[in-house]
N, C-alpha and C positions, 0 to 999 in steps of 0.2 A: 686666442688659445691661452688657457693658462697656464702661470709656472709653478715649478716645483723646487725646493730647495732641496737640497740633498747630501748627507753626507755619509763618504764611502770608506773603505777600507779598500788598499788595491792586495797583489797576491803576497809582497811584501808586509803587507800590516800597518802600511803607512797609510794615514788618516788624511782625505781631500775633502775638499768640499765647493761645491757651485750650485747651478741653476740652470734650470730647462724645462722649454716650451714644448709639452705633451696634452694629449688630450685629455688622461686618466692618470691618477695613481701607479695604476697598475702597470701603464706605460711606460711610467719612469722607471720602475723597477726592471721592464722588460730591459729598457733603453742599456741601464746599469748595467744590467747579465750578458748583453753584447760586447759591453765596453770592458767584461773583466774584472768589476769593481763589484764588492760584498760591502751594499749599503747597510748601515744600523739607524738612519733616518732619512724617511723622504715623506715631505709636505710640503701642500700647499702653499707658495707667496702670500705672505699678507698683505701685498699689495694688489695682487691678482684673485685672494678670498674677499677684501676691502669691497674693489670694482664689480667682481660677480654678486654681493649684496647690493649695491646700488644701483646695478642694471636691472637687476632679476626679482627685486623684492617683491613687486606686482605686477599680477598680469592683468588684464583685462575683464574678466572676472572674478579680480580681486584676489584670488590664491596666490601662495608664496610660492614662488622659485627657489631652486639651489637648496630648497631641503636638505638629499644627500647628502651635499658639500658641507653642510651645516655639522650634518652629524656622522660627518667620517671621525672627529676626534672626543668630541663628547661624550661622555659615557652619565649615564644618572646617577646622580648624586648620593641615593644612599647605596650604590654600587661602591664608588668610590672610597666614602667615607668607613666604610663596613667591609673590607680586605681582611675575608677568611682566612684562616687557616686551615686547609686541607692534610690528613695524616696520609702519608707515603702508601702505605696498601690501598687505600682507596684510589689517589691519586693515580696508582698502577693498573688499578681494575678498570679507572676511566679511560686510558691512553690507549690501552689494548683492545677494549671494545671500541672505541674511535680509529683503532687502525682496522682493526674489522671490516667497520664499517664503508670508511674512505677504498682502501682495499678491493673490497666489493662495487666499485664503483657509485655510491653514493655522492652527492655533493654534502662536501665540507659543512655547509650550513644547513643543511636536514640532515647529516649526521648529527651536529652539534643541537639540534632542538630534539630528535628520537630519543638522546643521550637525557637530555633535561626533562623530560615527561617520565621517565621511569627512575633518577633520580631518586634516592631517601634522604642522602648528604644535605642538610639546608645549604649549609657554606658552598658548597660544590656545585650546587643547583641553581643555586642565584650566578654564579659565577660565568655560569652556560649559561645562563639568557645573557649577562653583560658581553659574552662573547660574541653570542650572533648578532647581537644589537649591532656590536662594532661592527661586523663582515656585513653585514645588511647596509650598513653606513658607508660602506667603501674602505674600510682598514681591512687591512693585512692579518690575519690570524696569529702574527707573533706579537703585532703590534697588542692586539686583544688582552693576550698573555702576558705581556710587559704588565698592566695595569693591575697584575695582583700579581705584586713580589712575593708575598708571603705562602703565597700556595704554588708558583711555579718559580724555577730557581733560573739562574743564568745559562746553563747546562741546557734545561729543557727551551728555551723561548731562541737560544741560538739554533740548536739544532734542527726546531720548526722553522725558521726563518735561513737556514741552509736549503731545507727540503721545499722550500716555497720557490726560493730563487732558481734552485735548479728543476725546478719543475717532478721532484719526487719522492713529494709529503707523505703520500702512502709509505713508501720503505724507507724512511727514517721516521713516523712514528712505527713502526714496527720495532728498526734498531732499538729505537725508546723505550717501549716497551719490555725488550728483552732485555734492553741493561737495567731496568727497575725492576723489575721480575728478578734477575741475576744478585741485584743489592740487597734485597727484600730478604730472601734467600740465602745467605751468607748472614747476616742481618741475624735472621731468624734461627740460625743454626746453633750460634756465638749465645744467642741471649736464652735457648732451650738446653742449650749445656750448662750455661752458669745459672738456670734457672734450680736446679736441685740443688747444689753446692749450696746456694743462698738461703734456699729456704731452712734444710738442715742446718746450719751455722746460728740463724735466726733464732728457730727453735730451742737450739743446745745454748743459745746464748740466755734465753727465757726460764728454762730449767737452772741455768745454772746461777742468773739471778735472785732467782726464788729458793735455793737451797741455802744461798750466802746470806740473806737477807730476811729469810721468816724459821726455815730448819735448824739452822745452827746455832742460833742465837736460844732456841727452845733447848738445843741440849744444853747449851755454856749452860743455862739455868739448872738442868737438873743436876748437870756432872758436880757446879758448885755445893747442891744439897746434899747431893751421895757422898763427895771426899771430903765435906765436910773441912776447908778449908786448906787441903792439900794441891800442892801445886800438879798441873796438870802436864802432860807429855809438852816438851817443846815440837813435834810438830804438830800438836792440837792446838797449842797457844797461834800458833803461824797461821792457822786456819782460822781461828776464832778472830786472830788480829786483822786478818784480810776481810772477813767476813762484819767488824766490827766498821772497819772504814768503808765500806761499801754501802752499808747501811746507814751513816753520817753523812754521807755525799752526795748518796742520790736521791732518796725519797723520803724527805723528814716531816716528821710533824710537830712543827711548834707550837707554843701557849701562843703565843702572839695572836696566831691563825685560829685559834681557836683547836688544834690538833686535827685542823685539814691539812693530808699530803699536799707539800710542796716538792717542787723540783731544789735540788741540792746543790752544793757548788761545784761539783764532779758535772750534774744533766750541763751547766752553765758554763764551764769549761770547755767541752763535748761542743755545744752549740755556737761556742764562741770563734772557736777552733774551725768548724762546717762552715760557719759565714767569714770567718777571712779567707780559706782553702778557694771560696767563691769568689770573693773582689778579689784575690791574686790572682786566679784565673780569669781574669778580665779583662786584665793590662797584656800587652802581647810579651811582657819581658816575663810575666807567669805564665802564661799559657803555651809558652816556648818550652818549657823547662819542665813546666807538670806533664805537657805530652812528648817530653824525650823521655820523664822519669818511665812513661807509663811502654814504651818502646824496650826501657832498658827492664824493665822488672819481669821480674824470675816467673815461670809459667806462662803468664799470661804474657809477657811482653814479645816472645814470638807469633803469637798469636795474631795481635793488634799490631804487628809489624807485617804480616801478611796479609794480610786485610787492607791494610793502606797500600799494597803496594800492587794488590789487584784492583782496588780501586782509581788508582792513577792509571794505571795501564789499560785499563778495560777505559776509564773516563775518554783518553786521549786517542785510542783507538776509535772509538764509536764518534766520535766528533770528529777527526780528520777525515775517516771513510763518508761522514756524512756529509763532505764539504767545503766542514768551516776551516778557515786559513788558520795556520800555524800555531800563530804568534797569538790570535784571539782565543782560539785552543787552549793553549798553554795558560794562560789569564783565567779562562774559566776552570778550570783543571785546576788552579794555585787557588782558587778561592770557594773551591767545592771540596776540596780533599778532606778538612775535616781535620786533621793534622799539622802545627804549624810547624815542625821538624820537617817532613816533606812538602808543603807550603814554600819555605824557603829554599830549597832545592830546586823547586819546582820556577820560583825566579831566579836563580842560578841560567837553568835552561833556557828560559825567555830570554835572558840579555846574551847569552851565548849567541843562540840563535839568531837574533835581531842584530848581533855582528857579522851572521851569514858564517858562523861555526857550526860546530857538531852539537847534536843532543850529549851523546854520552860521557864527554869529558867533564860537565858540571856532573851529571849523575852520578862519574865514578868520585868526583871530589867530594862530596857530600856524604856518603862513608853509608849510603840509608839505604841505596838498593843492592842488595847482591852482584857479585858478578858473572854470575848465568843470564840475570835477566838484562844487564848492561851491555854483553855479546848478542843477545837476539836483538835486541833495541840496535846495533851498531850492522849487524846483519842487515835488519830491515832497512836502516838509512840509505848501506851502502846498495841494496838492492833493488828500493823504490816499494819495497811493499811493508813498508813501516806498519799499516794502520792493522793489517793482516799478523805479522809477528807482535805487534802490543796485543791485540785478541788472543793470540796462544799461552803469551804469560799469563794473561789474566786466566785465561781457563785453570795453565796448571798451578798458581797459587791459588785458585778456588777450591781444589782438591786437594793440596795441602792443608787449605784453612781448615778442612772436613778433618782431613786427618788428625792434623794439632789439636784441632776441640775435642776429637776423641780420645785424643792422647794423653790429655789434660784432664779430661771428664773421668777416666781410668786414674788417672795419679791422685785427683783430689779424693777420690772415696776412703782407700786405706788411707791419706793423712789423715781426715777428720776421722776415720773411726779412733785412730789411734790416739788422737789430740783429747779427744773425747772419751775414752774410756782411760787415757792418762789424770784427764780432771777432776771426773766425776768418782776415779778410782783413789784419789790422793783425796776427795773430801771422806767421803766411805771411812778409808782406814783412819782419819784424822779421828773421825767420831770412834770408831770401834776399841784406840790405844787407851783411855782412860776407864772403858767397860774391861777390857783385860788386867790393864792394872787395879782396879778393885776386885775382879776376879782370882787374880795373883795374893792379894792381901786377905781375901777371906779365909784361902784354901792355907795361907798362913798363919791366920788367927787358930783354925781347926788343926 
């Protein structure tokens, strides 16, 4: 018989590890879910994969043995080497029609090939044959999904590998699906409200470029022929001076260049500025800080603080109810949030926990989550239906996020109109003061 190596997670979160004589794969995993332990690896001996090659390599008419076993861990090679990337709404579209499917009682791996025949996604499509390749091989469908990090995340490959173990794949990809659906959704709400703000700013920034830069430099020239060498209003000179350095900076045309537009020392600045903003966001001692600024700033910083906080609470809900223990919970939840301000909170909670303390005590220290939602999170603990109350927060900061982006979508309109007819109103009068004052001089001459 052969072995398997395996290594588990028990209900505490402590990591073991041994070996055991089963007949399949699938046994040891059975074996595990008796014993109470949440494997994240089980294979085959390589002393016991070694011996089944050299038993089994030829049979009698010559065909190879142990196939299978060959190609439980194998995947082909430009599978491997070629780990698409999949965009989230597709991603979503896939999950829910495979819970459909599974649902409906399909098997796993003719759902997984029905999926790949109708398929348009390349990336997505090859991905599903390298899937059922594996189930067909004897792996594990999370195992599958392990082998393209970059299109399914930690989030997704535990939660199928919860619903394998307990035998109820169907309703946690379901979960799945609604919590991607749910993100998608919040997601999409956030980026169609700041979708108009952007574009208007964009626009008014282009007009107002072109008036600093080609219109007022055409009047400086005529106002200078008409007064005829008289000085001009101080705030047309302010206008003219801004307008004068704006055109120096950004889009010059030198002899050198032969008087092709170049980029200025203003574009150069601008871009210099955009790529360090980037490598400080890289290191965790920036990207701490750029996403506390982004928490603490005016408008939008309520926003993007409700939003991370249905996000952890919806994450950590749908992964306990589907399962997965605590403490592995919490690790995927701190490295899925998206946020390294609640990131760090969120291992605040992990070593709490792993001391066999409360969630809420790190949560209240960490100063990030409210504390409405720190009493239902303490309700739930002390109740036992934890995964039930983080579901409810997330619901009602879902409906808050709705509200704030509407809230925000309403405030931004009157500032830029205001901003904007403040700019465009100070350039207007800038030109119109030295057409008055030679109008003032004429009606004086007469």
């Amino acid at each position: 018989m052969p072995k398997f190596d395996y290594i588990a997670l028990d209900s505490k979160g402590k990591e073991t590890k041994g070996t055991m004589d089963v007949a399949s794969q699938k046994d040891a995993l059975d074996r595990l879910n008796q014993m109470g332990l949440h494997p994240t690896s089980v294979k085959q001996a390589a002393e016991a994969a070694k011996a089944g090659k050299g038993k089994g390599g030829r049979s009698s008419g010559g065909k190879k043995k142990g196939g299978m076993g060959a190609m439980e861990i194998k995947m082909p090679a430009f599978l491997i080497n070629k780990n698409p990337k999949v965009k989230p709404k597709v991603l979503t579209t896939f999950t829910r029609q495979l819970a459909t499917l599974v649902d409906a009682g399909l098997p796993l791996l003719r759902g997984l090939r029905v999926l790949e025949k109708q398929e348009k996604h390349p990336g997505l499509k090859r991905i599903l044959d390298g899937l059922a390749i594996s189930i067909e091989g004897g792996g594990t469908f999370s195992e599958g999904l392990a082998q393209y990090p970059k299109a399914f995340n930690k989030l997704y490959i535990n939660m199928v590998k919860a619903g394998e173990l307990g035998g109820v794949l169907e309703v946690v990809l379901n979960r799945l699906s609604e919590f991607m659906e749910k993100a998608e959704k919040i997601k999409g709400k956030v980026i169609a409200a700041m979708f108009y703000p952007a574009a208007v700013m964009t626009v008014a920034a282009g007009i107002l470029v072109l008036l600093m830069v080609v219109v007022v430099p055409k009047f400086q020239q005529i106002f200078t022929d008409m007064l005829e060498g008289k000085p001009l209003p101080g705030f047309t000179q302010f206008v003219i001076g801004i307008s004068d350095t704006m055109k120096n900076n950004t889009i010059i045309f030198p002899e050198w260049a032969g008087g092709v537009p170049v980029p200025g020392p203003a574009v150069w600045w601008i871009v210099g500025f955009v790529v360090g903003i980037k490598i400080f966001s890289k290191t965790k001692f920036g990207r701490y800080w750029l996403d506390w600024g982004l928490l603490k700033m005016p408008v939008l910083g309520p926003v993007i603080s409700k939003v991370a906080i249905s996000r952890f609470t919806r994450t950590l809900g749908t992964l306990v109810s589907s399962g997965v223990p605590i403490l592995q919970s919490l690790t995927i939840v701190r490295e899925t949030s998206g946020n390294m301000v609640v990131a760090r909170a969120v291992s605040a909670v992990h070593e709490s926990v792993k001391e066999g303390e409360t969630i809420t005590v790190p949560l209240e220290q960490s100063k990030v989550f409210p504390p409405m939602v720190i009493s239902m999170i303490d309700v739930g603990e002390q109740t036992g239906a934890l995964p039930e109350m983080l579901m409810r927060v997330a619901d009602n900061y879902d409906e808050e996020v709705d509200n704030a982006v509407a809230a925000m979508t309403s405030l931004l309109e009157p500032i830029m109109i205001v901003f904007l007819a403040v700019i465009v109103g100070s350039i207007v009068i800038a030109l119109f003061l030295p057409l008055i004052m030679l109008i003032d001089q004429l009606g004086g001459q007469g």
